[in-house]
VOGU-3710 file (C-alpha; in Angstrom, 3 decimals, decimal comma):
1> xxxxxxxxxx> -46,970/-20,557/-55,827  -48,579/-20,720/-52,356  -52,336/-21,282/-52,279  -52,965/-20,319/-48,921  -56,370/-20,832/-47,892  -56,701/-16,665/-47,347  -55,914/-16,087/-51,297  -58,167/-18,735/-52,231  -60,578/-17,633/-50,380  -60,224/-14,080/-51,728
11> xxxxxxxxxx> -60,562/-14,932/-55,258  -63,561/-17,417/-54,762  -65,287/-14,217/-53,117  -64,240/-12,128/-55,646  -65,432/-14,325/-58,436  -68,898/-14,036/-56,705  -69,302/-10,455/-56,194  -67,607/-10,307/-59,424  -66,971/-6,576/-58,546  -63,279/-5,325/-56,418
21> xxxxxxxxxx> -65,330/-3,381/-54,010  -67,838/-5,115/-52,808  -65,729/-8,204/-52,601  -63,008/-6,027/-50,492  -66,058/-5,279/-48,133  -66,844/-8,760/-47,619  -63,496/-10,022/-46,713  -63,264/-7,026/-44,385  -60,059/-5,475/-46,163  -59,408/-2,349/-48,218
31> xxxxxxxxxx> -59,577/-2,752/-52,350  -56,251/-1,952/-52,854  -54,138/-4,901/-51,313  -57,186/-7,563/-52,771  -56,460/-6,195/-56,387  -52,532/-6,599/-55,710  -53,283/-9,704/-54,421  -55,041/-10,697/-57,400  -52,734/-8,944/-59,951  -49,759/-11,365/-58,059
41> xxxxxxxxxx> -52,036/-14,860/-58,390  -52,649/-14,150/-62,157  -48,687/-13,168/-62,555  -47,750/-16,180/-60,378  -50,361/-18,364/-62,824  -49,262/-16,479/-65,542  -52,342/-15,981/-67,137  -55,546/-14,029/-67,235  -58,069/-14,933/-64,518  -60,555/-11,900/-64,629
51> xxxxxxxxxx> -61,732/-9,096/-67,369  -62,231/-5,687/-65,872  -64,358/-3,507/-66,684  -65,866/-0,254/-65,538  -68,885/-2,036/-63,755  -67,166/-5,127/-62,308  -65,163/-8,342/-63,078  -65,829/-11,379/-65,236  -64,198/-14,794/-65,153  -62,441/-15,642/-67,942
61> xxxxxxxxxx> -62,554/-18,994/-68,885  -59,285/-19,912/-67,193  -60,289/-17,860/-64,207  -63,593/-20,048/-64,165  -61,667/-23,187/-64,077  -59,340/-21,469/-61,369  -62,671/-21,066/-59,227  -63,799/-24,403/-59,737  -59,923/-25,619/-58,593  -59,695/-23,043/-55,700
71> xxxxxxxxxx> -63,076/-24,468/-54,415  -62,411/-27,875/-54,185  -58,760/-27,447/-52,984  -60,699/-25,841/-49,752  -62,937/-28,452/-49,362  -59,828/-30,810/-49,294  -58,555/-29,029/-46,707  -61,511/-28,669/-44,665  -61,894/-32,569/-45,401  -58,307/-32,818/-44,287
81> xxxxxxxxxx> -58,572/-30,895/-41,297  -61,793/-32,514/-40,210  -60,592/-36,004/-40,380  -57,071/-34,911/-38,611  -59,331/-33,989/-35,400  -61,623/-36,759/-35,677  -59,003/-39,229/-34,853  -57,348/-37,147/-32,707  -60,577/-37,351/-30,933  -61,188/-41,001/-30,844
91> xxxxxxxxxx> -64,234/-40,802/-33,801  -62,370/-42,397/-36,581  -59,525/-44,825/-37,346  -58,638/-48,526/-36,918  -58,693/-50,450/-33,545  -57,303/-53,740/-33,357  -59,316/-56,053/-31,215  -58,586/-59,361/-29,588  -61,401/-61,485/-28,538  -61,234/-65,247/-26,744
101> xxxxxxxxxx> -63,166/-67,939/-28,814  -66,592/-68,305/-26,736  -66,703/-64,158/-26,419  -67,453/-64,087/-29,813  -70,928/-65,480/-29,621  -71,780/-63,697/-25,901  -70,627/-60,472/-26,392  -69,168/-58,838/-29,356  -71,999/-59,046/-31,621  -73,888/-56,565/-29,555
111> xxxxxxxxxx> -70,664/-54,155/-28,542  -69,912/-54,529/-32,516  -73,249/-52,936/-33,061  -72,987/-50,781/-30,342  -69,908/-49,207/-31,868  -71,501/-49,043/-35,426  -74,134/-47,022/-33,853  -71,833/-44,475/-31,917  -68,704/-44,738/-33,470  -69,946/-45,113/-36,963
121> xxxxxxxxxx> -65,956/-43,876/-38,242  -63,895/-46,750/-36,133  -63,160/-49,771/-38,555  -62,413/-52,799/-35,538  -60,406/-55,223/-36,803  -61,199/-58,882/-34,798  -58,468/-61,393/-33,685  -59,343/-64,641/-32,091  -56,282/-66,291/-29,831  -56,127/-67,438/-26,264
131> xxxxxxxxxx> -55,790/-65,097/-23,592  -52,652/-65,741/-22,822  -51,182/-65,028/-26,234  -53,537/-61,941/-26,207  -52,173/-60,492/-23,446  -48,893/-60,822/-24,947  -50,259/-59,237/-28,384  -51,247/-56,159/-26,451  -48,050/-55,720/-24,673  -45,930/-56,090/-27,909
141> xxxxxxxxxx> -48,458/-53,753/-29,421  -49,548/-56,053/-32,122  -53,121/-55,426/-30,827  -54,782/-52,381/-29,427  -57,635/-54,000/-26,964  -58,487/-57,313/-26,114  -61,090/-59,012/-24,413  -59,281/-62,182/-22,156  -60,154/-64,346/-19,538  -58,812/-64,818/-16,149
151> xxxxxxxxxx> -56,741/-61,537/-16,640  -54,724/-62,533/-13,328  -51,534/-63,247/-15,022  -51,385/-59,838/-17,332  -48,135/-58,470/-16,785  -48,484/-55,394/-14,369  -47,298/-52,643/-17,119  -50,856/-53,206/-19,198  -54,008/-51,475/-17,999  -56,541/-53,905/-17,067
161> xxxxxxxxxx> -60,336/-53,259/-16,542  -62,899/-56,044/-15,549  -65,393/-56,347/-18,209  -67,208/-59,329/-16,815  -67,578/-61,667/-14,003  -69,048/-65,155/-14,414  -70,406/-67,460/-11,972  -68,812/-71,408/-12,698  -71,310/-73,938/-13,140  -70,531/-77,618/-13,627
171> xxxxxxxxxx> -70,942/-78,875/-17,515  -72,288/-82,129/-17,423  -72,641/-84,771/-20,067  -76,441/-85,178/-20,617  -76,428/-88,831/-19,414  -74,792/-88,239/-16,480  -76,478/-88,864/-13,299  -76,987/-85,056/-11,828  -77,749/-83,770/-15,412  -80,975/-83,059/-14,280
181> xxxxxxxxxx> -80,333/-81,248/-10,924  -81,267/-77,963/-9,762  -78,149/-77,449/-8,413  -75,041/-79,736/-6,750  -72,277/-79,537/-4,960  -68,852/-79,816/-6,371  -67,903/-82,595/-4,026  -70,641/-84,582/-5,757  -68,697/-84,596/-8,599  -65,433/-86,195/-6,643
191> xxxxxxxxxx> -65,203/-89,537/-8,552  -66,082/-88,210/-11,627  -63,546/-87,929/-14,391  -62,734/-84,433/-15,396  -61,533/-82,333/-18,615  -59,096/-79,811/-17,470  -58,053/-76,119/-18,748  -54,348/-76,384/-19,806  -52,538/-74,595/-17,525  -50,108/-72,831/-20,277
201> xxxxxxxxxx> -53,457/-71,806/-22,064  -55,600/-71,036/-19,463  -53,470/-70,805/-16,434  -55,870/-68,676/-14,051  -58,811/-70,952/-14,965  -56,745/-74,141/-14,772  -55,631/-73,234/-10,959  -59,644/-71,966/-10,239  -60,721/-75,957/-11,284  -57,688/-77,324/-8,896
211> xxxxxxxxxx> -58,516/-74,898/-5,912  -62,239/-74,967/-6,122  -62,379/-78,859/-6,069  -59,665/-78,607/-3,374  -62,009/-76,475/-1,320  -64,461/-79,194/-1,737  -62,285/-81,746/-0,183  -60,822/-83,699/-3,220  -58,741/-83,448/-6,282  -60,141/-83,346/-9,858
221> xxxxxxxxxx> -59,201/-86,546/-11,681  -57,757/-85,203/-14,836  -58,583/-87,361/-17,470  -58,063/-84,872/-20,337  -57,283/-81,966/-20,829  -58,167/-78,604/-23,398  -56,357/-75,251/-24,078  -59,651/-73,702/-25,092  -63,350/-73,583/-23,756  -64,580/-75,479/-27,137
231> xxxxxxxxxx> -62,265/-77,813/-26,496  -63,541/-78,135/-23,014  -66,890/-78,706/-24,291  -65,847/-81,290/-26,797  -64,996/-83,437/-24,042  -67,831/-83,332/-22,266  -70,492/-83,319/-25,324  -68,786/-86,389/-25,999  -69,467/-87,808/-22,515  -66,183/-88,876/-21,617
241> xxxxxxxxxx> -65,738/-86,107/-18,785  -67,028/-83,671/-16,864  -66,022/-79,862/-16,424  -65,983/-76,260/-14,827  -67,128/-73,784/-17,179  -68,355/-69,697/-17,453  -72,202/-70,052/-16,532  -72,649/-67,461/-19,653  -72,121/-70,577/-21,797  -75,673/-72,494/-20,927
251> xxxxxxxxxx> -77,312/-69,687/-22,830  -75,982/-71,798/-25,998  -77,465/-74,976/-27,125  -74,566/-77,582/-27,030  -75,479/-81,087/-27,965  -75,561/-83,590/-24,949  -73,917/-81,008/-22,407  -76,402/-80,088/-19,097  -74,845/-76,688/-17,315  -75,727/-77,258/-13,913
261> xxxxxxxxxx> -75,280/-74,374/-11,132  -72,915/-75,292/-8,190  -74,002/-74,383/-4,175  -71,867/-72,351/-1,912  -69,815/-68,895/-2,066  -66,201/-70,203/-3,112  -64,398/-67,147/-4,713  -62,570/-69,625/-6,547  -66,495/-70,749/-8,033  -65,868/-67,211/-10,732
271> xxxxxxxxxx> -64,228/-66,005/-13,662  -63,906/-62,809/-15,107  -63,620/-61,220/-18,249  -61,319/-58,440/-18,233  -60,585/-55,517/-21,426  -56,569/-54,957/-21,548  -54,582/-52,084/-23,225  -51,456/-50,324/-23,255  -51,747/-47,272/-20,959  -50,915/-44,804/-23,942
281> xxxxxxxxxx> -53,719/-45,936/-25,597  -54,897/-44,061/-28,336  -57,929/-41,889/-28,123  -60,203/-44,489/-30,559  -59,141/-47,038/-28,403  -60,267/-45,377/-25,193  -63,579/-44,284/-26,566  -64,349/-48,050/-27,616  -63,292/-49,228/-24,232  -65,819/-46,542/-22,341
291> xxxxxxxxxx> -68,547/-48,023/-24,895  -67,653/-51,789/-24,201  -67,978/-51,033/-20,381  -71,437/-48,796/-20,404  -72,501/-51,725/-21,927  -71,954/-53,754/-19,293  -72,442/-55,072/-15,785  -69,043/-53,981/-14,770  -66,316/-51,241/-15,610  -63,976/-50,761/-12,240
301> xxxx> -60,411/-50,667/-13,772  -57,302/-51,905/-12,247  -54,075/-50,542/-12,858  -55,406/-48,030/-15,677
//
């Protein structure tokens, strides 16, 4: 039998009023059809859901237990229906987010509890991987948003929106003899030896270190080289090389490394941070990008 949410809701009313008329008058219909209606649910159930009697109705026992059913199959349904439009609005469900390493400590924790306070029904699930394999998770559609670096190389069919841009400062090891400037230029760092970004890894911020020292009037003496900004540091903590790295990163205490600001306007002297998605991205998705970018300095998209 069909328990459409009009019959159940016709019995549970009728069960209150316990009396044909009066229940009739609150469901705005006639007596007649509600006591065929009944009369049908009880044959349909095949047993006896209500005693009549000249003053009213009273539940029998299995009509009690029929109420009790009735009610909580409609608060299923409202349940059902409730949750159905809250992640077809974006207010519920599970995002997949990608994050580089060093993001992790600078920004997520307070977008993470940015989300818990507006979008308490999201569950984001965190994946740490370069950006370049990131970028490649969102196009496959492995991931739903990521958070990369140097989002120049994203293929053109992703939507890309810069989340931050970073000034590059020089990392320095602590014994090093401009540790302690105010600022330098990069050509004072022209016989230094450097720690590179690999370019398969970090390709954008790889050709930034070659152009920016290029501008300068020399090339950067590789004498290592990292396919991650930890490994970047490790380098240079360890005082074997010097480095360009996101000025975001001297807010973190690293052992033996001195961040020191470089002079002049070089476009090739910043780095940004960009969000990337699939252009059908779901509504949850595109309500936790609009949070991640009210919460931040920047927001312009590019290709959305």
């Amino acid at each position: 039998m069909d328990f459409t949410k009009r019959l159940l809701q016709q019995f549970l009313v009728l069960a209150e009023e316990q009396h044909f008329g009066r229940a009739a008058e609150r469901l705005s219909m006639s007596q007649p059809p509600l006591s065929q209606t009944i009369k049908r649910l009880e044959g349909g159930l095949g047993v006896t859901l209500l005693e009549r009697g000249p003053g009213g109705v009273r539940l029998t026992p299995a009509g009690a237990a029929f109420a009790a059913e009735a009610q909580r199959m409609l608060d299923v349904r409202s349940a059902a229906i409730e949750r159905v439009q809250r992640v077809a609005h974006g207010l519920e469900g599970d995002v997949r987010v990608g994050y580089v390493s060093i993001l992790s400590y600078r920004h997520l924790p307070g977008l993470l509890r940015a989300a818990a306070r507006e979008l308490p029904g999201l569950r984001i699930r965190l994946h740490q991987e370069s950006s370049v394999t990131l970028a490649e998770m969102i196009r496959s559609g492995t991931l739903d948003l990521a958070f990369i670096r140097d989002p120049s190389p994203v293929s053109e069919e992703l939507a890309v929106h810069d989340f931050v841009v970073e000034r590059i400062v020089a990392a320095l090891p602590h014994e090093h003899r401009l540790a302690g400037a105010g600022s330098i230029d990069l050509a004072d760092l022209r016989d230094d030896d450097f720690v590179l970004p690999g370019a398969t890894a970090l390709p954008a911020l790889a050709q930034q270190a070659q152009l920016a020292c290029r501008a300068s009037g020399f090339t950067p003496r590789g004498r290592a080289e990292a396919d991650d900004l930890t490994g970047l540091l490790s380098y240079v903590s360890a005082g074997l090389c010097v480095s360009l790295l996101p000025q975001d990163l001297r807010e973190f205490p690293i052992p033996g490394i001195a961040f020191v600001p470089l002079r002049g306007a070089s476009p090739y002297l910043e780095t940004t941070v960009a969000a990337v998605h699939r252009p059908g991205a779901d509504a949850a998705v595109r309500r936790l990008l609009d949070l991640c970018l009210r919460h931040t300095r920047a927001g312009v998209p590019r290709g959305a």
